[in-house]
N, C-alpha and C positions, 0 to 999 in steps of 0.2 A: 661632314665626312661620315661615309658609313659603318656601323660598327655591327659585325658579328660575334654572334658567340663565343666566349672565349673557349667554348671547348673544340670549336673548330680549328683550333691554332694544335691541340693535340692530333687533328688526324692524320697518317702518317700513306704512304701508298703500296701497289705492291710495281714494283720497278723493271718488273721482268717485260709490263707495257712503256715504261720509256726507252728499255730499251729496242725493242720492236719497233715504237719511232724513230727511233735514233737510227736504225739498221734500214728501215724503210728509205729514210730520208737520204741515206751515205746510197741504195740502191737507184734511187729515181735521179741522183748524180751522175750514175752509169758504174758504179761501183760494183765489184760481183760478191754479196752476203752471201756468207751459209750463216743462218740462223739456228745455232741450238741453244739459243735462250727461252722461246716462252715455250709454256707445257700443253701444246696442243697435236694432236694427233693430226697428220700428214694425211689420214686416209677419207674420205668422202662419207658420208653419213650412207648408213646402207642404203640402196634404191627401194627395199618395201618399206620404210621406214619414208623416208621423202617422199612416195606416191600416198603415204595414206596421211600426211597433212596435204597434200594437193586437194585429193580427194576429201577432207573434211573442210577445205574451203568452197568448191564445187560446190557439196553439200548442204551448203548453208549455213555452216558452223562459225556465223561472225559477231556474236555476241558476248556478252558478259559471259563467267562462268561461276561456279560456288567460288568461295574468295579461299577456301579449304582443299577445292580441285573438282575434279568430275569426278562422282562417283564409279564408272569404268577406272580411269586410272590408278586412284587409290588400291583396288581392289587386284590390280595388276600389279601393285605393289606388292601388295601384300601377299598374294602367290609367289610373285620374285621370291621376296624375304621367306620365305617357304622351302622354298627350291633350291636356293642357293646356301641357307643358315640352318635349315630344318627348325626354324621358330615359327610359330603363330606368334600373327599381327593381326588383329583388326583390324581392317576401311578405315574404322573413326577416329583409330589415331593417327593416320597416316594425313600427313599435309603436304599437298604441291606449293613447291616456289620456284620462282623465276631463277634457275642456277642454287650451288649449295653456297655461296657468298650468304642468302638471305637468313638463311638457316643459322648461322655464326652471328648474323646480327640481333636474329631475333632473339638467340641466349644468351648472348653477353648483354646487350638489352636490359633483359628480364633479371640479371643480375650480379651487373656494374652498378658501381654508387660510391661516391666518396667514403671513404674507409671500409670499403670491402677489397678483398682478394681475388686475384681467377689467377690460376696456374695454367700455362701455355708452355709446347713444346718448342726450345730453341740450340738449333736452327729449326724454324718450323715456317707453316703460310704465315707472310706478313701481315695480313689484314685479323688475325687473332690480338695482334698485342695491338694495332691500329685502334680499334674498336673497343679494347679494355679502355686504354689512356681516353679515349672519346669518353667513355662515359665517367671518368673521373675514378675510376678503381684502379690500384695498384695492380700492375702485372709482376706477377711472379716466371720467371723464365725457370723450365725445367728442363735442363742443359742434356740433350742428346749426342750421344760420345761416340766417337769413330772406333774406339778400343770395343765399345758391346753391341759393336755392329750395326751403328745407326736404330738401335732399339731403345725404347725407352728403359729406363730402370725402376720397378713399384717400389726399389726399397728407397733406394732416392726421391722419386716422387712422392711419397707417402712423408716423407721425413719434411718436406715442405709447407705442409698443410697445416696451418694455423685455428684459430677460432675464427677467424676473421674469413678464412677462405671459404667461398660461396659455389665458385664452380673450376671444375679440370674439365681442360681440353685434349683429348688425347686424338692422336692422328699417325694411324697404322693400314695398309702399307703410305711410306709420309714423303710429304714432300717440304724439303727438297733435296731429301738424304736417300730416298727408296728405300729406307730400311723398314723392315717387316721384325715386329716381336712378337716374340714364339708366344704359345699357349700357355706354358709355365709361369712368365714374367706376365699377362694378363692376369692369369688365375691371383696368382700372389698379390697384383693390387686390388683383385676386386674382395680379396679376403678381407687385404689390409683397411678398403675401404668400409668395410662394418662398422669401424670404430668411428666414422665420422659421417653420423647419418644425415648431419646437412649440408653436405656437400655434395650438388649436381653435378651432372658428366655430361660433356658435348665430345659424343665419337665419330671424328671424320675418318669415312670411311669410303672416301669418292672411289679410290682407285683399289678396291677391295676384289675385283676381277680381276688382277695384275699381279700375280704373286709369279714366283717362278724356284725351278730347282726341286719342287714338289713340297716348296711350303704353302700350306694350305691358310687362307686368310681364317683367322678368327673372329668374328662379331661380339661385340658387346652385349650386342642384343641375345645372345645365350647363355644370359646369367643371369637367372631371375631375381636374383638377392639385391640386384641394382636396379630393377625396371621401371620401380617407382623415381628415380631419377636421372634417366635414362634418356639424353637424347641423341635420337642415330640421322647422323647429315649422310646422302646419297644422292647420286642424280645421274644424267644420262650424258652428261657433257663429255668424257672423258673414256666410258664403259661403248657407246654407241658413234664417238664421235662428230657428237652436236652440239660443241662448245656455242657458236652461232644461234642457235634454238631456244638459248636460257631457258633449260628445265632439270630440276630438282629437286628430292622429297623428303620428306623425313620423320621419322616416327617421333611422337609427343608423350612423356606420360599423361596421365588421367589429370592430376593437377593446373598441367601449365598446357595445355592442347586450348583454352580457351583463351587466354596472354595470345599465343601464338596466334591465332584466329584474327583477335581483336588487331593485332599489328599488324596482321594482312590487310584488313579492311582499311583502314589507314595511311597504307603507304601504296603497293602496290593494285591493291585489289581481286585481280585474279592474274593467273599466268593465259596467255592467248589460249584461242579454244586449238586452232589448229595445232596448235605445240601439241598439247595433254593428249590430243589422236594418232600424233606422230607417237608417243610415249607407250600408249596401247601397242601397235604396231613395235615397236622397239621389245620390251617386256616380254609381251604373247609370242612374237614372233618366233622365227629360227633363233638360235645362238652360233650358227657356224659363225657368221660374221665376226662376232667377239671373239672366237678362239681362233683364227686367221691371223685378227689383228695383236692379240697376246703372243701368239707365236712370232711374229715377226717381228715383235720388239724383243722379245727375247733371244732372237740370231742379231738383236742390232746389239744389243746389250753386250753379248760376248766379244763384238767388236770395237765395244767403246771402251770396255775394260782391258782388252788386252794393248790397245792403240793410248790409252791414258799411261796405263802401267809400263809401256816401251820411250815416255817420253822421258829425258833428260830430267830430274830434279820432283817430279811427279808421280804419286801414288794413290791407286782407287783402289775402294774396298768394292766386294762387288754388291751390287747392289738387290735383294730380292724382290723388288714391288715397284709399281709404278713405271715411270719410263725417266726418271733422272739417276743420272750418276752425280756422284760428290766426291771428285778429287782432292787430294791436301797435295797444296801446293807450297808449303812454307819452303822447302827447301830452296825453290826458286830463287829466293830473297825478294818477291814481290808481294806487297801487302796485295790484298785481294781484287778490290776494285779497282784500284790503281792497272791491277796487271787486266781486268775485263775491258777497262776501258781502251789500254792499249791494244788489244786485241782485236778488240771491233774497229779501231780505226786505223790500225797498222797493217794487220792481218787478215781484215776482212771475214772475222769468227763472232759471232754475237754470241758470250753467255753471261751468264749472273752471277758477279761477287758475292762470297757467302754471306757480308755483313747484311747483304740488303734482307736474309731473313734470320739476323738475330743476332746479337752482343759472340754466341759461339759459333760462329759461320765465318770470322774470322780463320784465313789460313785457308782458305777452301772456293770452290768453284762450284755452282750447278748448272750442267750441260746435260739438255733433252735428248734424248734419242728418240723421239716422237718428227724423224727426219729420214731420211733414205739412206740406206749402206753409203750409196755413192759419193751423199754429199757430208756425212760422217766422215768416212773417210778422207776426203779436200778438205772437213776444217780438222781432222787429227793431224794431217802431213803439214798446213799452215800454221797448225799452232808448234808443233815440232822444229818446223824453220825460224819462229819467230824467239824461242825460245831457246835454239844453239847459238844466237847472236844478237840478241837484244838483253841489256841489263836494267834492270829495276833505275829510274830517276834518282 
């Protein structure tokens, strides 16, 4: 009989892909889904962005690449982060990976171990506490509350951190709450974190183009007092709409930029050459296309809050970032996944019960608006009908 590792018995998934099969599989029966479960953008990856990896396959570009990135990308990075944060970056700390998933493994990675600590947002991405328990370190869940707006709290976060704790993950604007925390509640933890200079930060910051309401996203990376452990996940899956393209990057301090290297070489080795030119092209290019596409999730937005908040037993806060809302649904009297999974197979609505990202995602729902008014709409009126006449099991 074969035996694996027993730390593979800890790896846990993220669910928002079973259920996509699940909704796939009820459609290729001849079922009619509306899918606002997984978190991907409805819109096509812009066409200068698509011709210029066409053309860097033409070109010849079918090779290995630095296992770090192309030096063009990096360096497009590091104008982004310019442009966008008003920080210098150096090329040489910037690392391309295949999607910002690599970026989480490579820090937790670097400092997971039996009896250490990593502090993670919950409800937050599931593959943060997946990847702690893989590596044998206790996760600490730092419980993000519907009362402070799907913000984090630094006095609460702060009040967690033990000697034991190694690294925070913080994830602003976050999924699967869309909540955005203000510059005050940053400042305040990065004050707070003076007092615990060995504790690293992993800040995702995928959906950092996605703010709304005229809150401005804030970077971590604009605090120098933290930079020495400082690391920032970003990538182009979500901002450009190239979830399919697996590309992602992220800045390393000076210590751990060589760990990071060495785990590249190792697992993946480099990201495709044609992606990293698609990236140039994305980056350098226009940005009307990213603000088209922010704009229209934020007319979807106003229609899924005010279509949540009209239903029977259900209430949304509104959400400022990203493109999820997070209903609380306790009223209903249906535990969470219980009621998701009804839904999908009753109703024909695919979304994600809160438990699937975290012990406090209980009571709650994540539903993308990363979909069309139109078919928002069809699954807000379905889940309305489903829920003036169906009761909890």
């Amino acid at each position: 009989m074969l035996q694996i590792a027993p730390s593979f018995g800890r790896i846990g998934e993220e669910n928002a892909f079973a259920v996509l099969a699940r909704a796939g599989a009820l459609a290729a029966q001849g079922r009619d889904i509306v899918n606002l479960g997984i978190g991907q953008p409805d819109f096509p990856t812009p066409p200068h962005i698509v011709e210029a990896g066409i053309k860097a396959l033409r070109d010849g570009h079918h090779g290995y690449t630095p296992a770090i990135g192309l030096p063009p990308l990096r360096e497009a990075v590091a104008r982004d982060i310019q442009r966008r944060h008003g920080v210098e970056v150096s090329p040489d700390a910037v690392m391309i990976v295949p999607g910002g998933k690599v970026t989480m493994f490579m820090a937790i990675l670097m400092f997971g171990e039996p009896g250490a600590e990593i502090l993670y947002p919950d409800p937050g991405f599931p593959i943060y506490r997946s990847m702690i328990e893989f590596t044998g370190a206790t996760p600490v869940p730092v419980p993000i509350r519907e009362a402070n707006g799907f913000a984090f709290s630094a006095q609460e976060t702060l009040a967690l951190i033990t000697e034991r704790t190694r690294l925070l993950i913080v994830n602003s604007p976050a999924n699967p709450t869309g909540g955005v925390t203000p510059k005050a509640e940053i400042d305040a933890l990065v004050t707070g974190l003076a007092g615990h200079p060995g504790v690293a930060v992993l800040s995702d910051e995928i959906y950092g183009t996605m703010t709304y309401d005229g809150q401005a996203h804030v970077s971590l990376l604009a605090y120098p007092e933290i930079r020495d452990r400082l690391i920032y996940l970003d990538g182009a899956s979500k901002t450009y709409a190239m979830t399919g393209w697996r590309l992602g990057w992220s800045v390393w301090p000076k210590p751990l930029y060589d760990a990071a290297r060495k785990l590249a070489v190792n697992s993946f080795s480099c990201v495709n050459a044609a992606t990293q030119w698609a990236g140039v092209a994305a980056l350098d290019g226009p940005q009307d296309c990213v603000a088209a596409m922010v704009a229209e999730f934020d007319r979807r937005r106003g229609l899924v809050v005010d279509g949540l908040n009209a239903l029977p037993n259900v209430s949304c806060v509104t959400p400022r970032g990203a493109f999820y809302a997070f209903p609380n649904v306790v009223r209903t009297g249906w535990k969470a996944k219980a009621l998701a999974a009804a839904l999908l197979d009753e109703a024909g609505v695919a979304v994600i019960g809160g438990p699937d990202f975290g012990v406090h995602g209980e009571g709650y729902l994540r539903l993308s608006y990363a979909n069309s008014a139109e078919n928002i709409t069809r699954a807000l009126e379905r889940i309305g009908r489903f829920l003036a006449v169906r009761r909890p099991d």
